[in-house]
ZAFI-358557 format. One record per residue (C-alpha): y, x, z; residue number from 1; residue in three letters; chain. Coordinates in nm, 3 decimals, decimal comma, always signed. Example, Ala and Ser with C-alpha at 12.3 -4.5 7.8 and 13.67 -1.06 7.14 Angstrom:
// ZAFI-358557
REC        v        u        w    k    r  c
REC   -0,450   +1,230   +0,780    1  ALA  A
REC   -0,106   +1,367   +0,714    2  SER  A
// end
This chain:
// ZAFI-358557
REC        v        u        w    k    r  c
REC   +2,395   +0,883   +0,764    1  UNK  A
REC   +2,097   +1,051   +0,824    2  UNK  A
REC   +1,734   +0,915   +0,818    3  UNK  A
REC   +1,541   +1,108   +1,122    4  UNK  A
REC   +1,208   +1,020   +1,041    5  UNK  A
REC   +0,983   +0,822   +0,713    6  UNK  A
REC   +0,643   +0,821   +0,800    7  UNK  A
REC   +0,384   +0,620   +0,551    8  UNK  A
REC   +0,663   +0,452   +0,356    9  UNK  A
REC   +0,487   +0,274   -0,005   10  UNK  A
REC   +0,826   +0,297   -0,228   11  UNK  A
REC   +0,808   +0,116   -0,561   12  UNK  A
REC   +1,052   -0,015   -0,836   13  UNK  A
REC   +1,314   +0,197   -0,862   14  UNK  A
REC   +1,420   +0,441   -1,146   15  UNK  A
REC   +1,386   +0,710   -0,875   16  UNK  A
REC   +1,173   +0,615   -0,629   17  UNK  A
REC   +1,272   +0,902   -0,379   18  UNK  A
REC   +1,370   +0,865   -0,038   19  UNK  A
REC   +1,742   +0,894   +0,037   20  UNK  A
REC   +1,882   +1,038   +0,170   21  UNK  A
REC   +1,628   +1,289   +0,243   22  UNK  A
REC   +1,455   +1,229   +0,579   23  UNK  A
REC   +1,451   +1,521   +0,818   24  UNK  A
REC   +1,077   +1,434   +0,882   25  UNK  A
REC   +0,879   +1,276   +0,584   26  UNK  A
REC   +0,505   +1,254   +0,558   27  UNK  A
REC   +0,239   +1,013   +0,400   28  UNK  A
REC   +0,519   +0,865   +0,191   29  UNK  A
REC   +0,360   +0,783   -0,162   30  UNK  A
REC   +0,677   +0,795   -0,370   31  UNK  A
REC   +0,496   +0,766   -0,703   32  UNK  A
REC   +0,604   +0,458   -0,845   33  UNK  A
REC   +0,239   +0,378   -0,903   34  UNK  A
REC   +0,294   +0,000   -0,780   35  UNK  A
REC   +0,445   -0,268   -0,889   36  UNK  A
REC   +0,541   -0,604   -0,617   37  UNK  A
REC   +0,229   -0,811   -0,753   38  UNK  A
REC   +0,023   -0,514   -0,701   39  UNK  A
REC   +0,132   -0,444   -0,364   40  UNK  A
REC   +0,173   -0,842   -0,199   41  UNK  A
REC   -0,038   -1,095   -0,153   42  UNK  A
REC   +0,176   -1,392   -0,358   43  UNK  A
REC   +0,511   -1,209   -0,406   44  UNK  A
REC   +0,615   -1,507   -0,687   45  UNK  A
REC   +0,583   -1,786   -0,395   46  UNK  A
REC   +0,781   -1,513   -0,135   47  UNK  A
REC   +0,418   -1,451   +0,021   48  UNK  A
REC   +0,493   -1,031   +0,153   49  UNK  A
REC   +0,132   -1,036   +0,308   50  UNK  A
REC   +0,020   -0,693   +0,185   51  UNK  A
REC   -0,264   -0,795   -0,107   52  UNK  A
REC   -0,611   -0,708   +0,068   53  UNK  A
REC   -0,733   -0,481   -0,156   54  UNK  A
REC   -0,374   -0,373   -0,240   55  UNK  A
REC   -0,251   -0,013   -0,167   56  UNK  A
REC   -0,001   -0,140   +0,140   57  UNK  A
REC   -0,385   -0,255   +0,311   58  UNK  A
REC   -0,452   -0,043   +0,604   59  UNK  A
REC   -0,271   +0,251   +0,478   60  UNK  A
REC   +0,025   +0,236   +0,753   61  UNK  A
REC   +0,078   +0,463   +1,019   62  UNK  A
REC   +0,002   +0,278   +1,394   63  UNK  A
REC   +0,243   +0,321   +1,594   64  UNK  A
REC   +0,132   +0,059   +1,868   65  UNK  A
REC   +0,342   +0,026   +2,171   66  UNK  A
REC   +0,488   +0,409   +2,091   67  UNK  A
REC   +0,872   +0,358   +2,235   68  UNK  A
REC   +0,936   +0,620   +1,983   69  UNK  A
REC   +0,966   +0,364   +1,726   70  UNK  A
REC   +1,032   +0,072   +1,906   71  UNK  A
REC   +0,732   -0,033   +2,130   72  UNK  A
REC   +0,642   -0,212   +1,823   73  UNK  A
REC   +0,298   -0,453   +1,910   74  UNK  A
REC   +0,363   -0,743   +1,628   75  UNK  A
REC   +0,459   -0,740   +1,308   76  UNK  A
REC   +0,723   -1,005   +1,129   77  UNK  A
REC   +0,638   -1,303   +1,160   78  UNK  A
REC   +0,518   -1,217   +1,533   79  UNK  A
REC   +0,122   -1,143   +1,455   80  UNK  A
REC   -0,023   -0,876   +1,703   81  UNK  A
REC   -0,057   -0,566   +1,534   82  UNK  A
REC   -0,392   -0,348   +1,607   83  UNK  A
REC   -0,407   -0,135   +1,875   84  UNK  A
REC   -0,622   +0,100   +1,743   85  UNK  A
REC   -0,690   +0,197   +1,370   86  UNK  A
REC   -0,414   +0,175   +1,060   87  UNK  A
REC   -0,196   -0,090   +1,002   88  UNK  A
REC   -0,113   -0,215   +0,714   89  UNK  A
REC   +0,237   -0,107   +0,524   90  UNK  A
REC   +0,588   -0,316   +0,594   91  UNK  A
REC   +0,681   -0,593   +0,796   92  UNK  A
REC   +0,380   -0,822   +0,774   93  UNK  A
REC   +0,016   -0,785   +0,907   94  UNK  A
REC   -0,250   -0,937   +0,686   95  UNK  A
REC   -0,438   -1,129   +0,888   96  UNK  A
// end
């Protein structure tokens, strides 16, 4: 399997927190290992993945709005409209 493209991926809690395998395009991935889940969600204890609003998943994502590149994506998760303009935040949720 091959992963074409990571683009502004936040990947935490692993032993190696590389991508893999390796993407054939990667950029604006922070693969540090810098975060940990509390840092990065809003309530992750009570299952709350909102990205934390002054967390490092907050308007740090890549907007890809309407592209049909990756999907024609316009709403997040849980079916919130994502931004047209400016970043998005990082993973599956919008904050509101």
């Amino acid at each position: 399997m091959d992963i074409a493209r990571a683009e502004n991926n936040l990947v935490f809690g692993f032993a190696d927190n590389s991508l893999t395998p390796t993407p054939l395009v990667s950029s604006g991935n922070d693969v540090t290992g810098a975060y940990t889940a509390d840092s990065v969600f809003a309530g992750f204890a009570t299952g709350d993945l909102t990205p934390a609003a002054s967390g490092p998943a907050a308007g740090t994502g890549k907007n890809v709005y309407g592209d049909p590149g990756y999907g024609a994506v316009t709403s997040d998760l849980t079916s919130t409209p994502r931004p047209e303009t400016g970043p998005w935040d990082r993973g599956a949720v919008q904050a509101p």
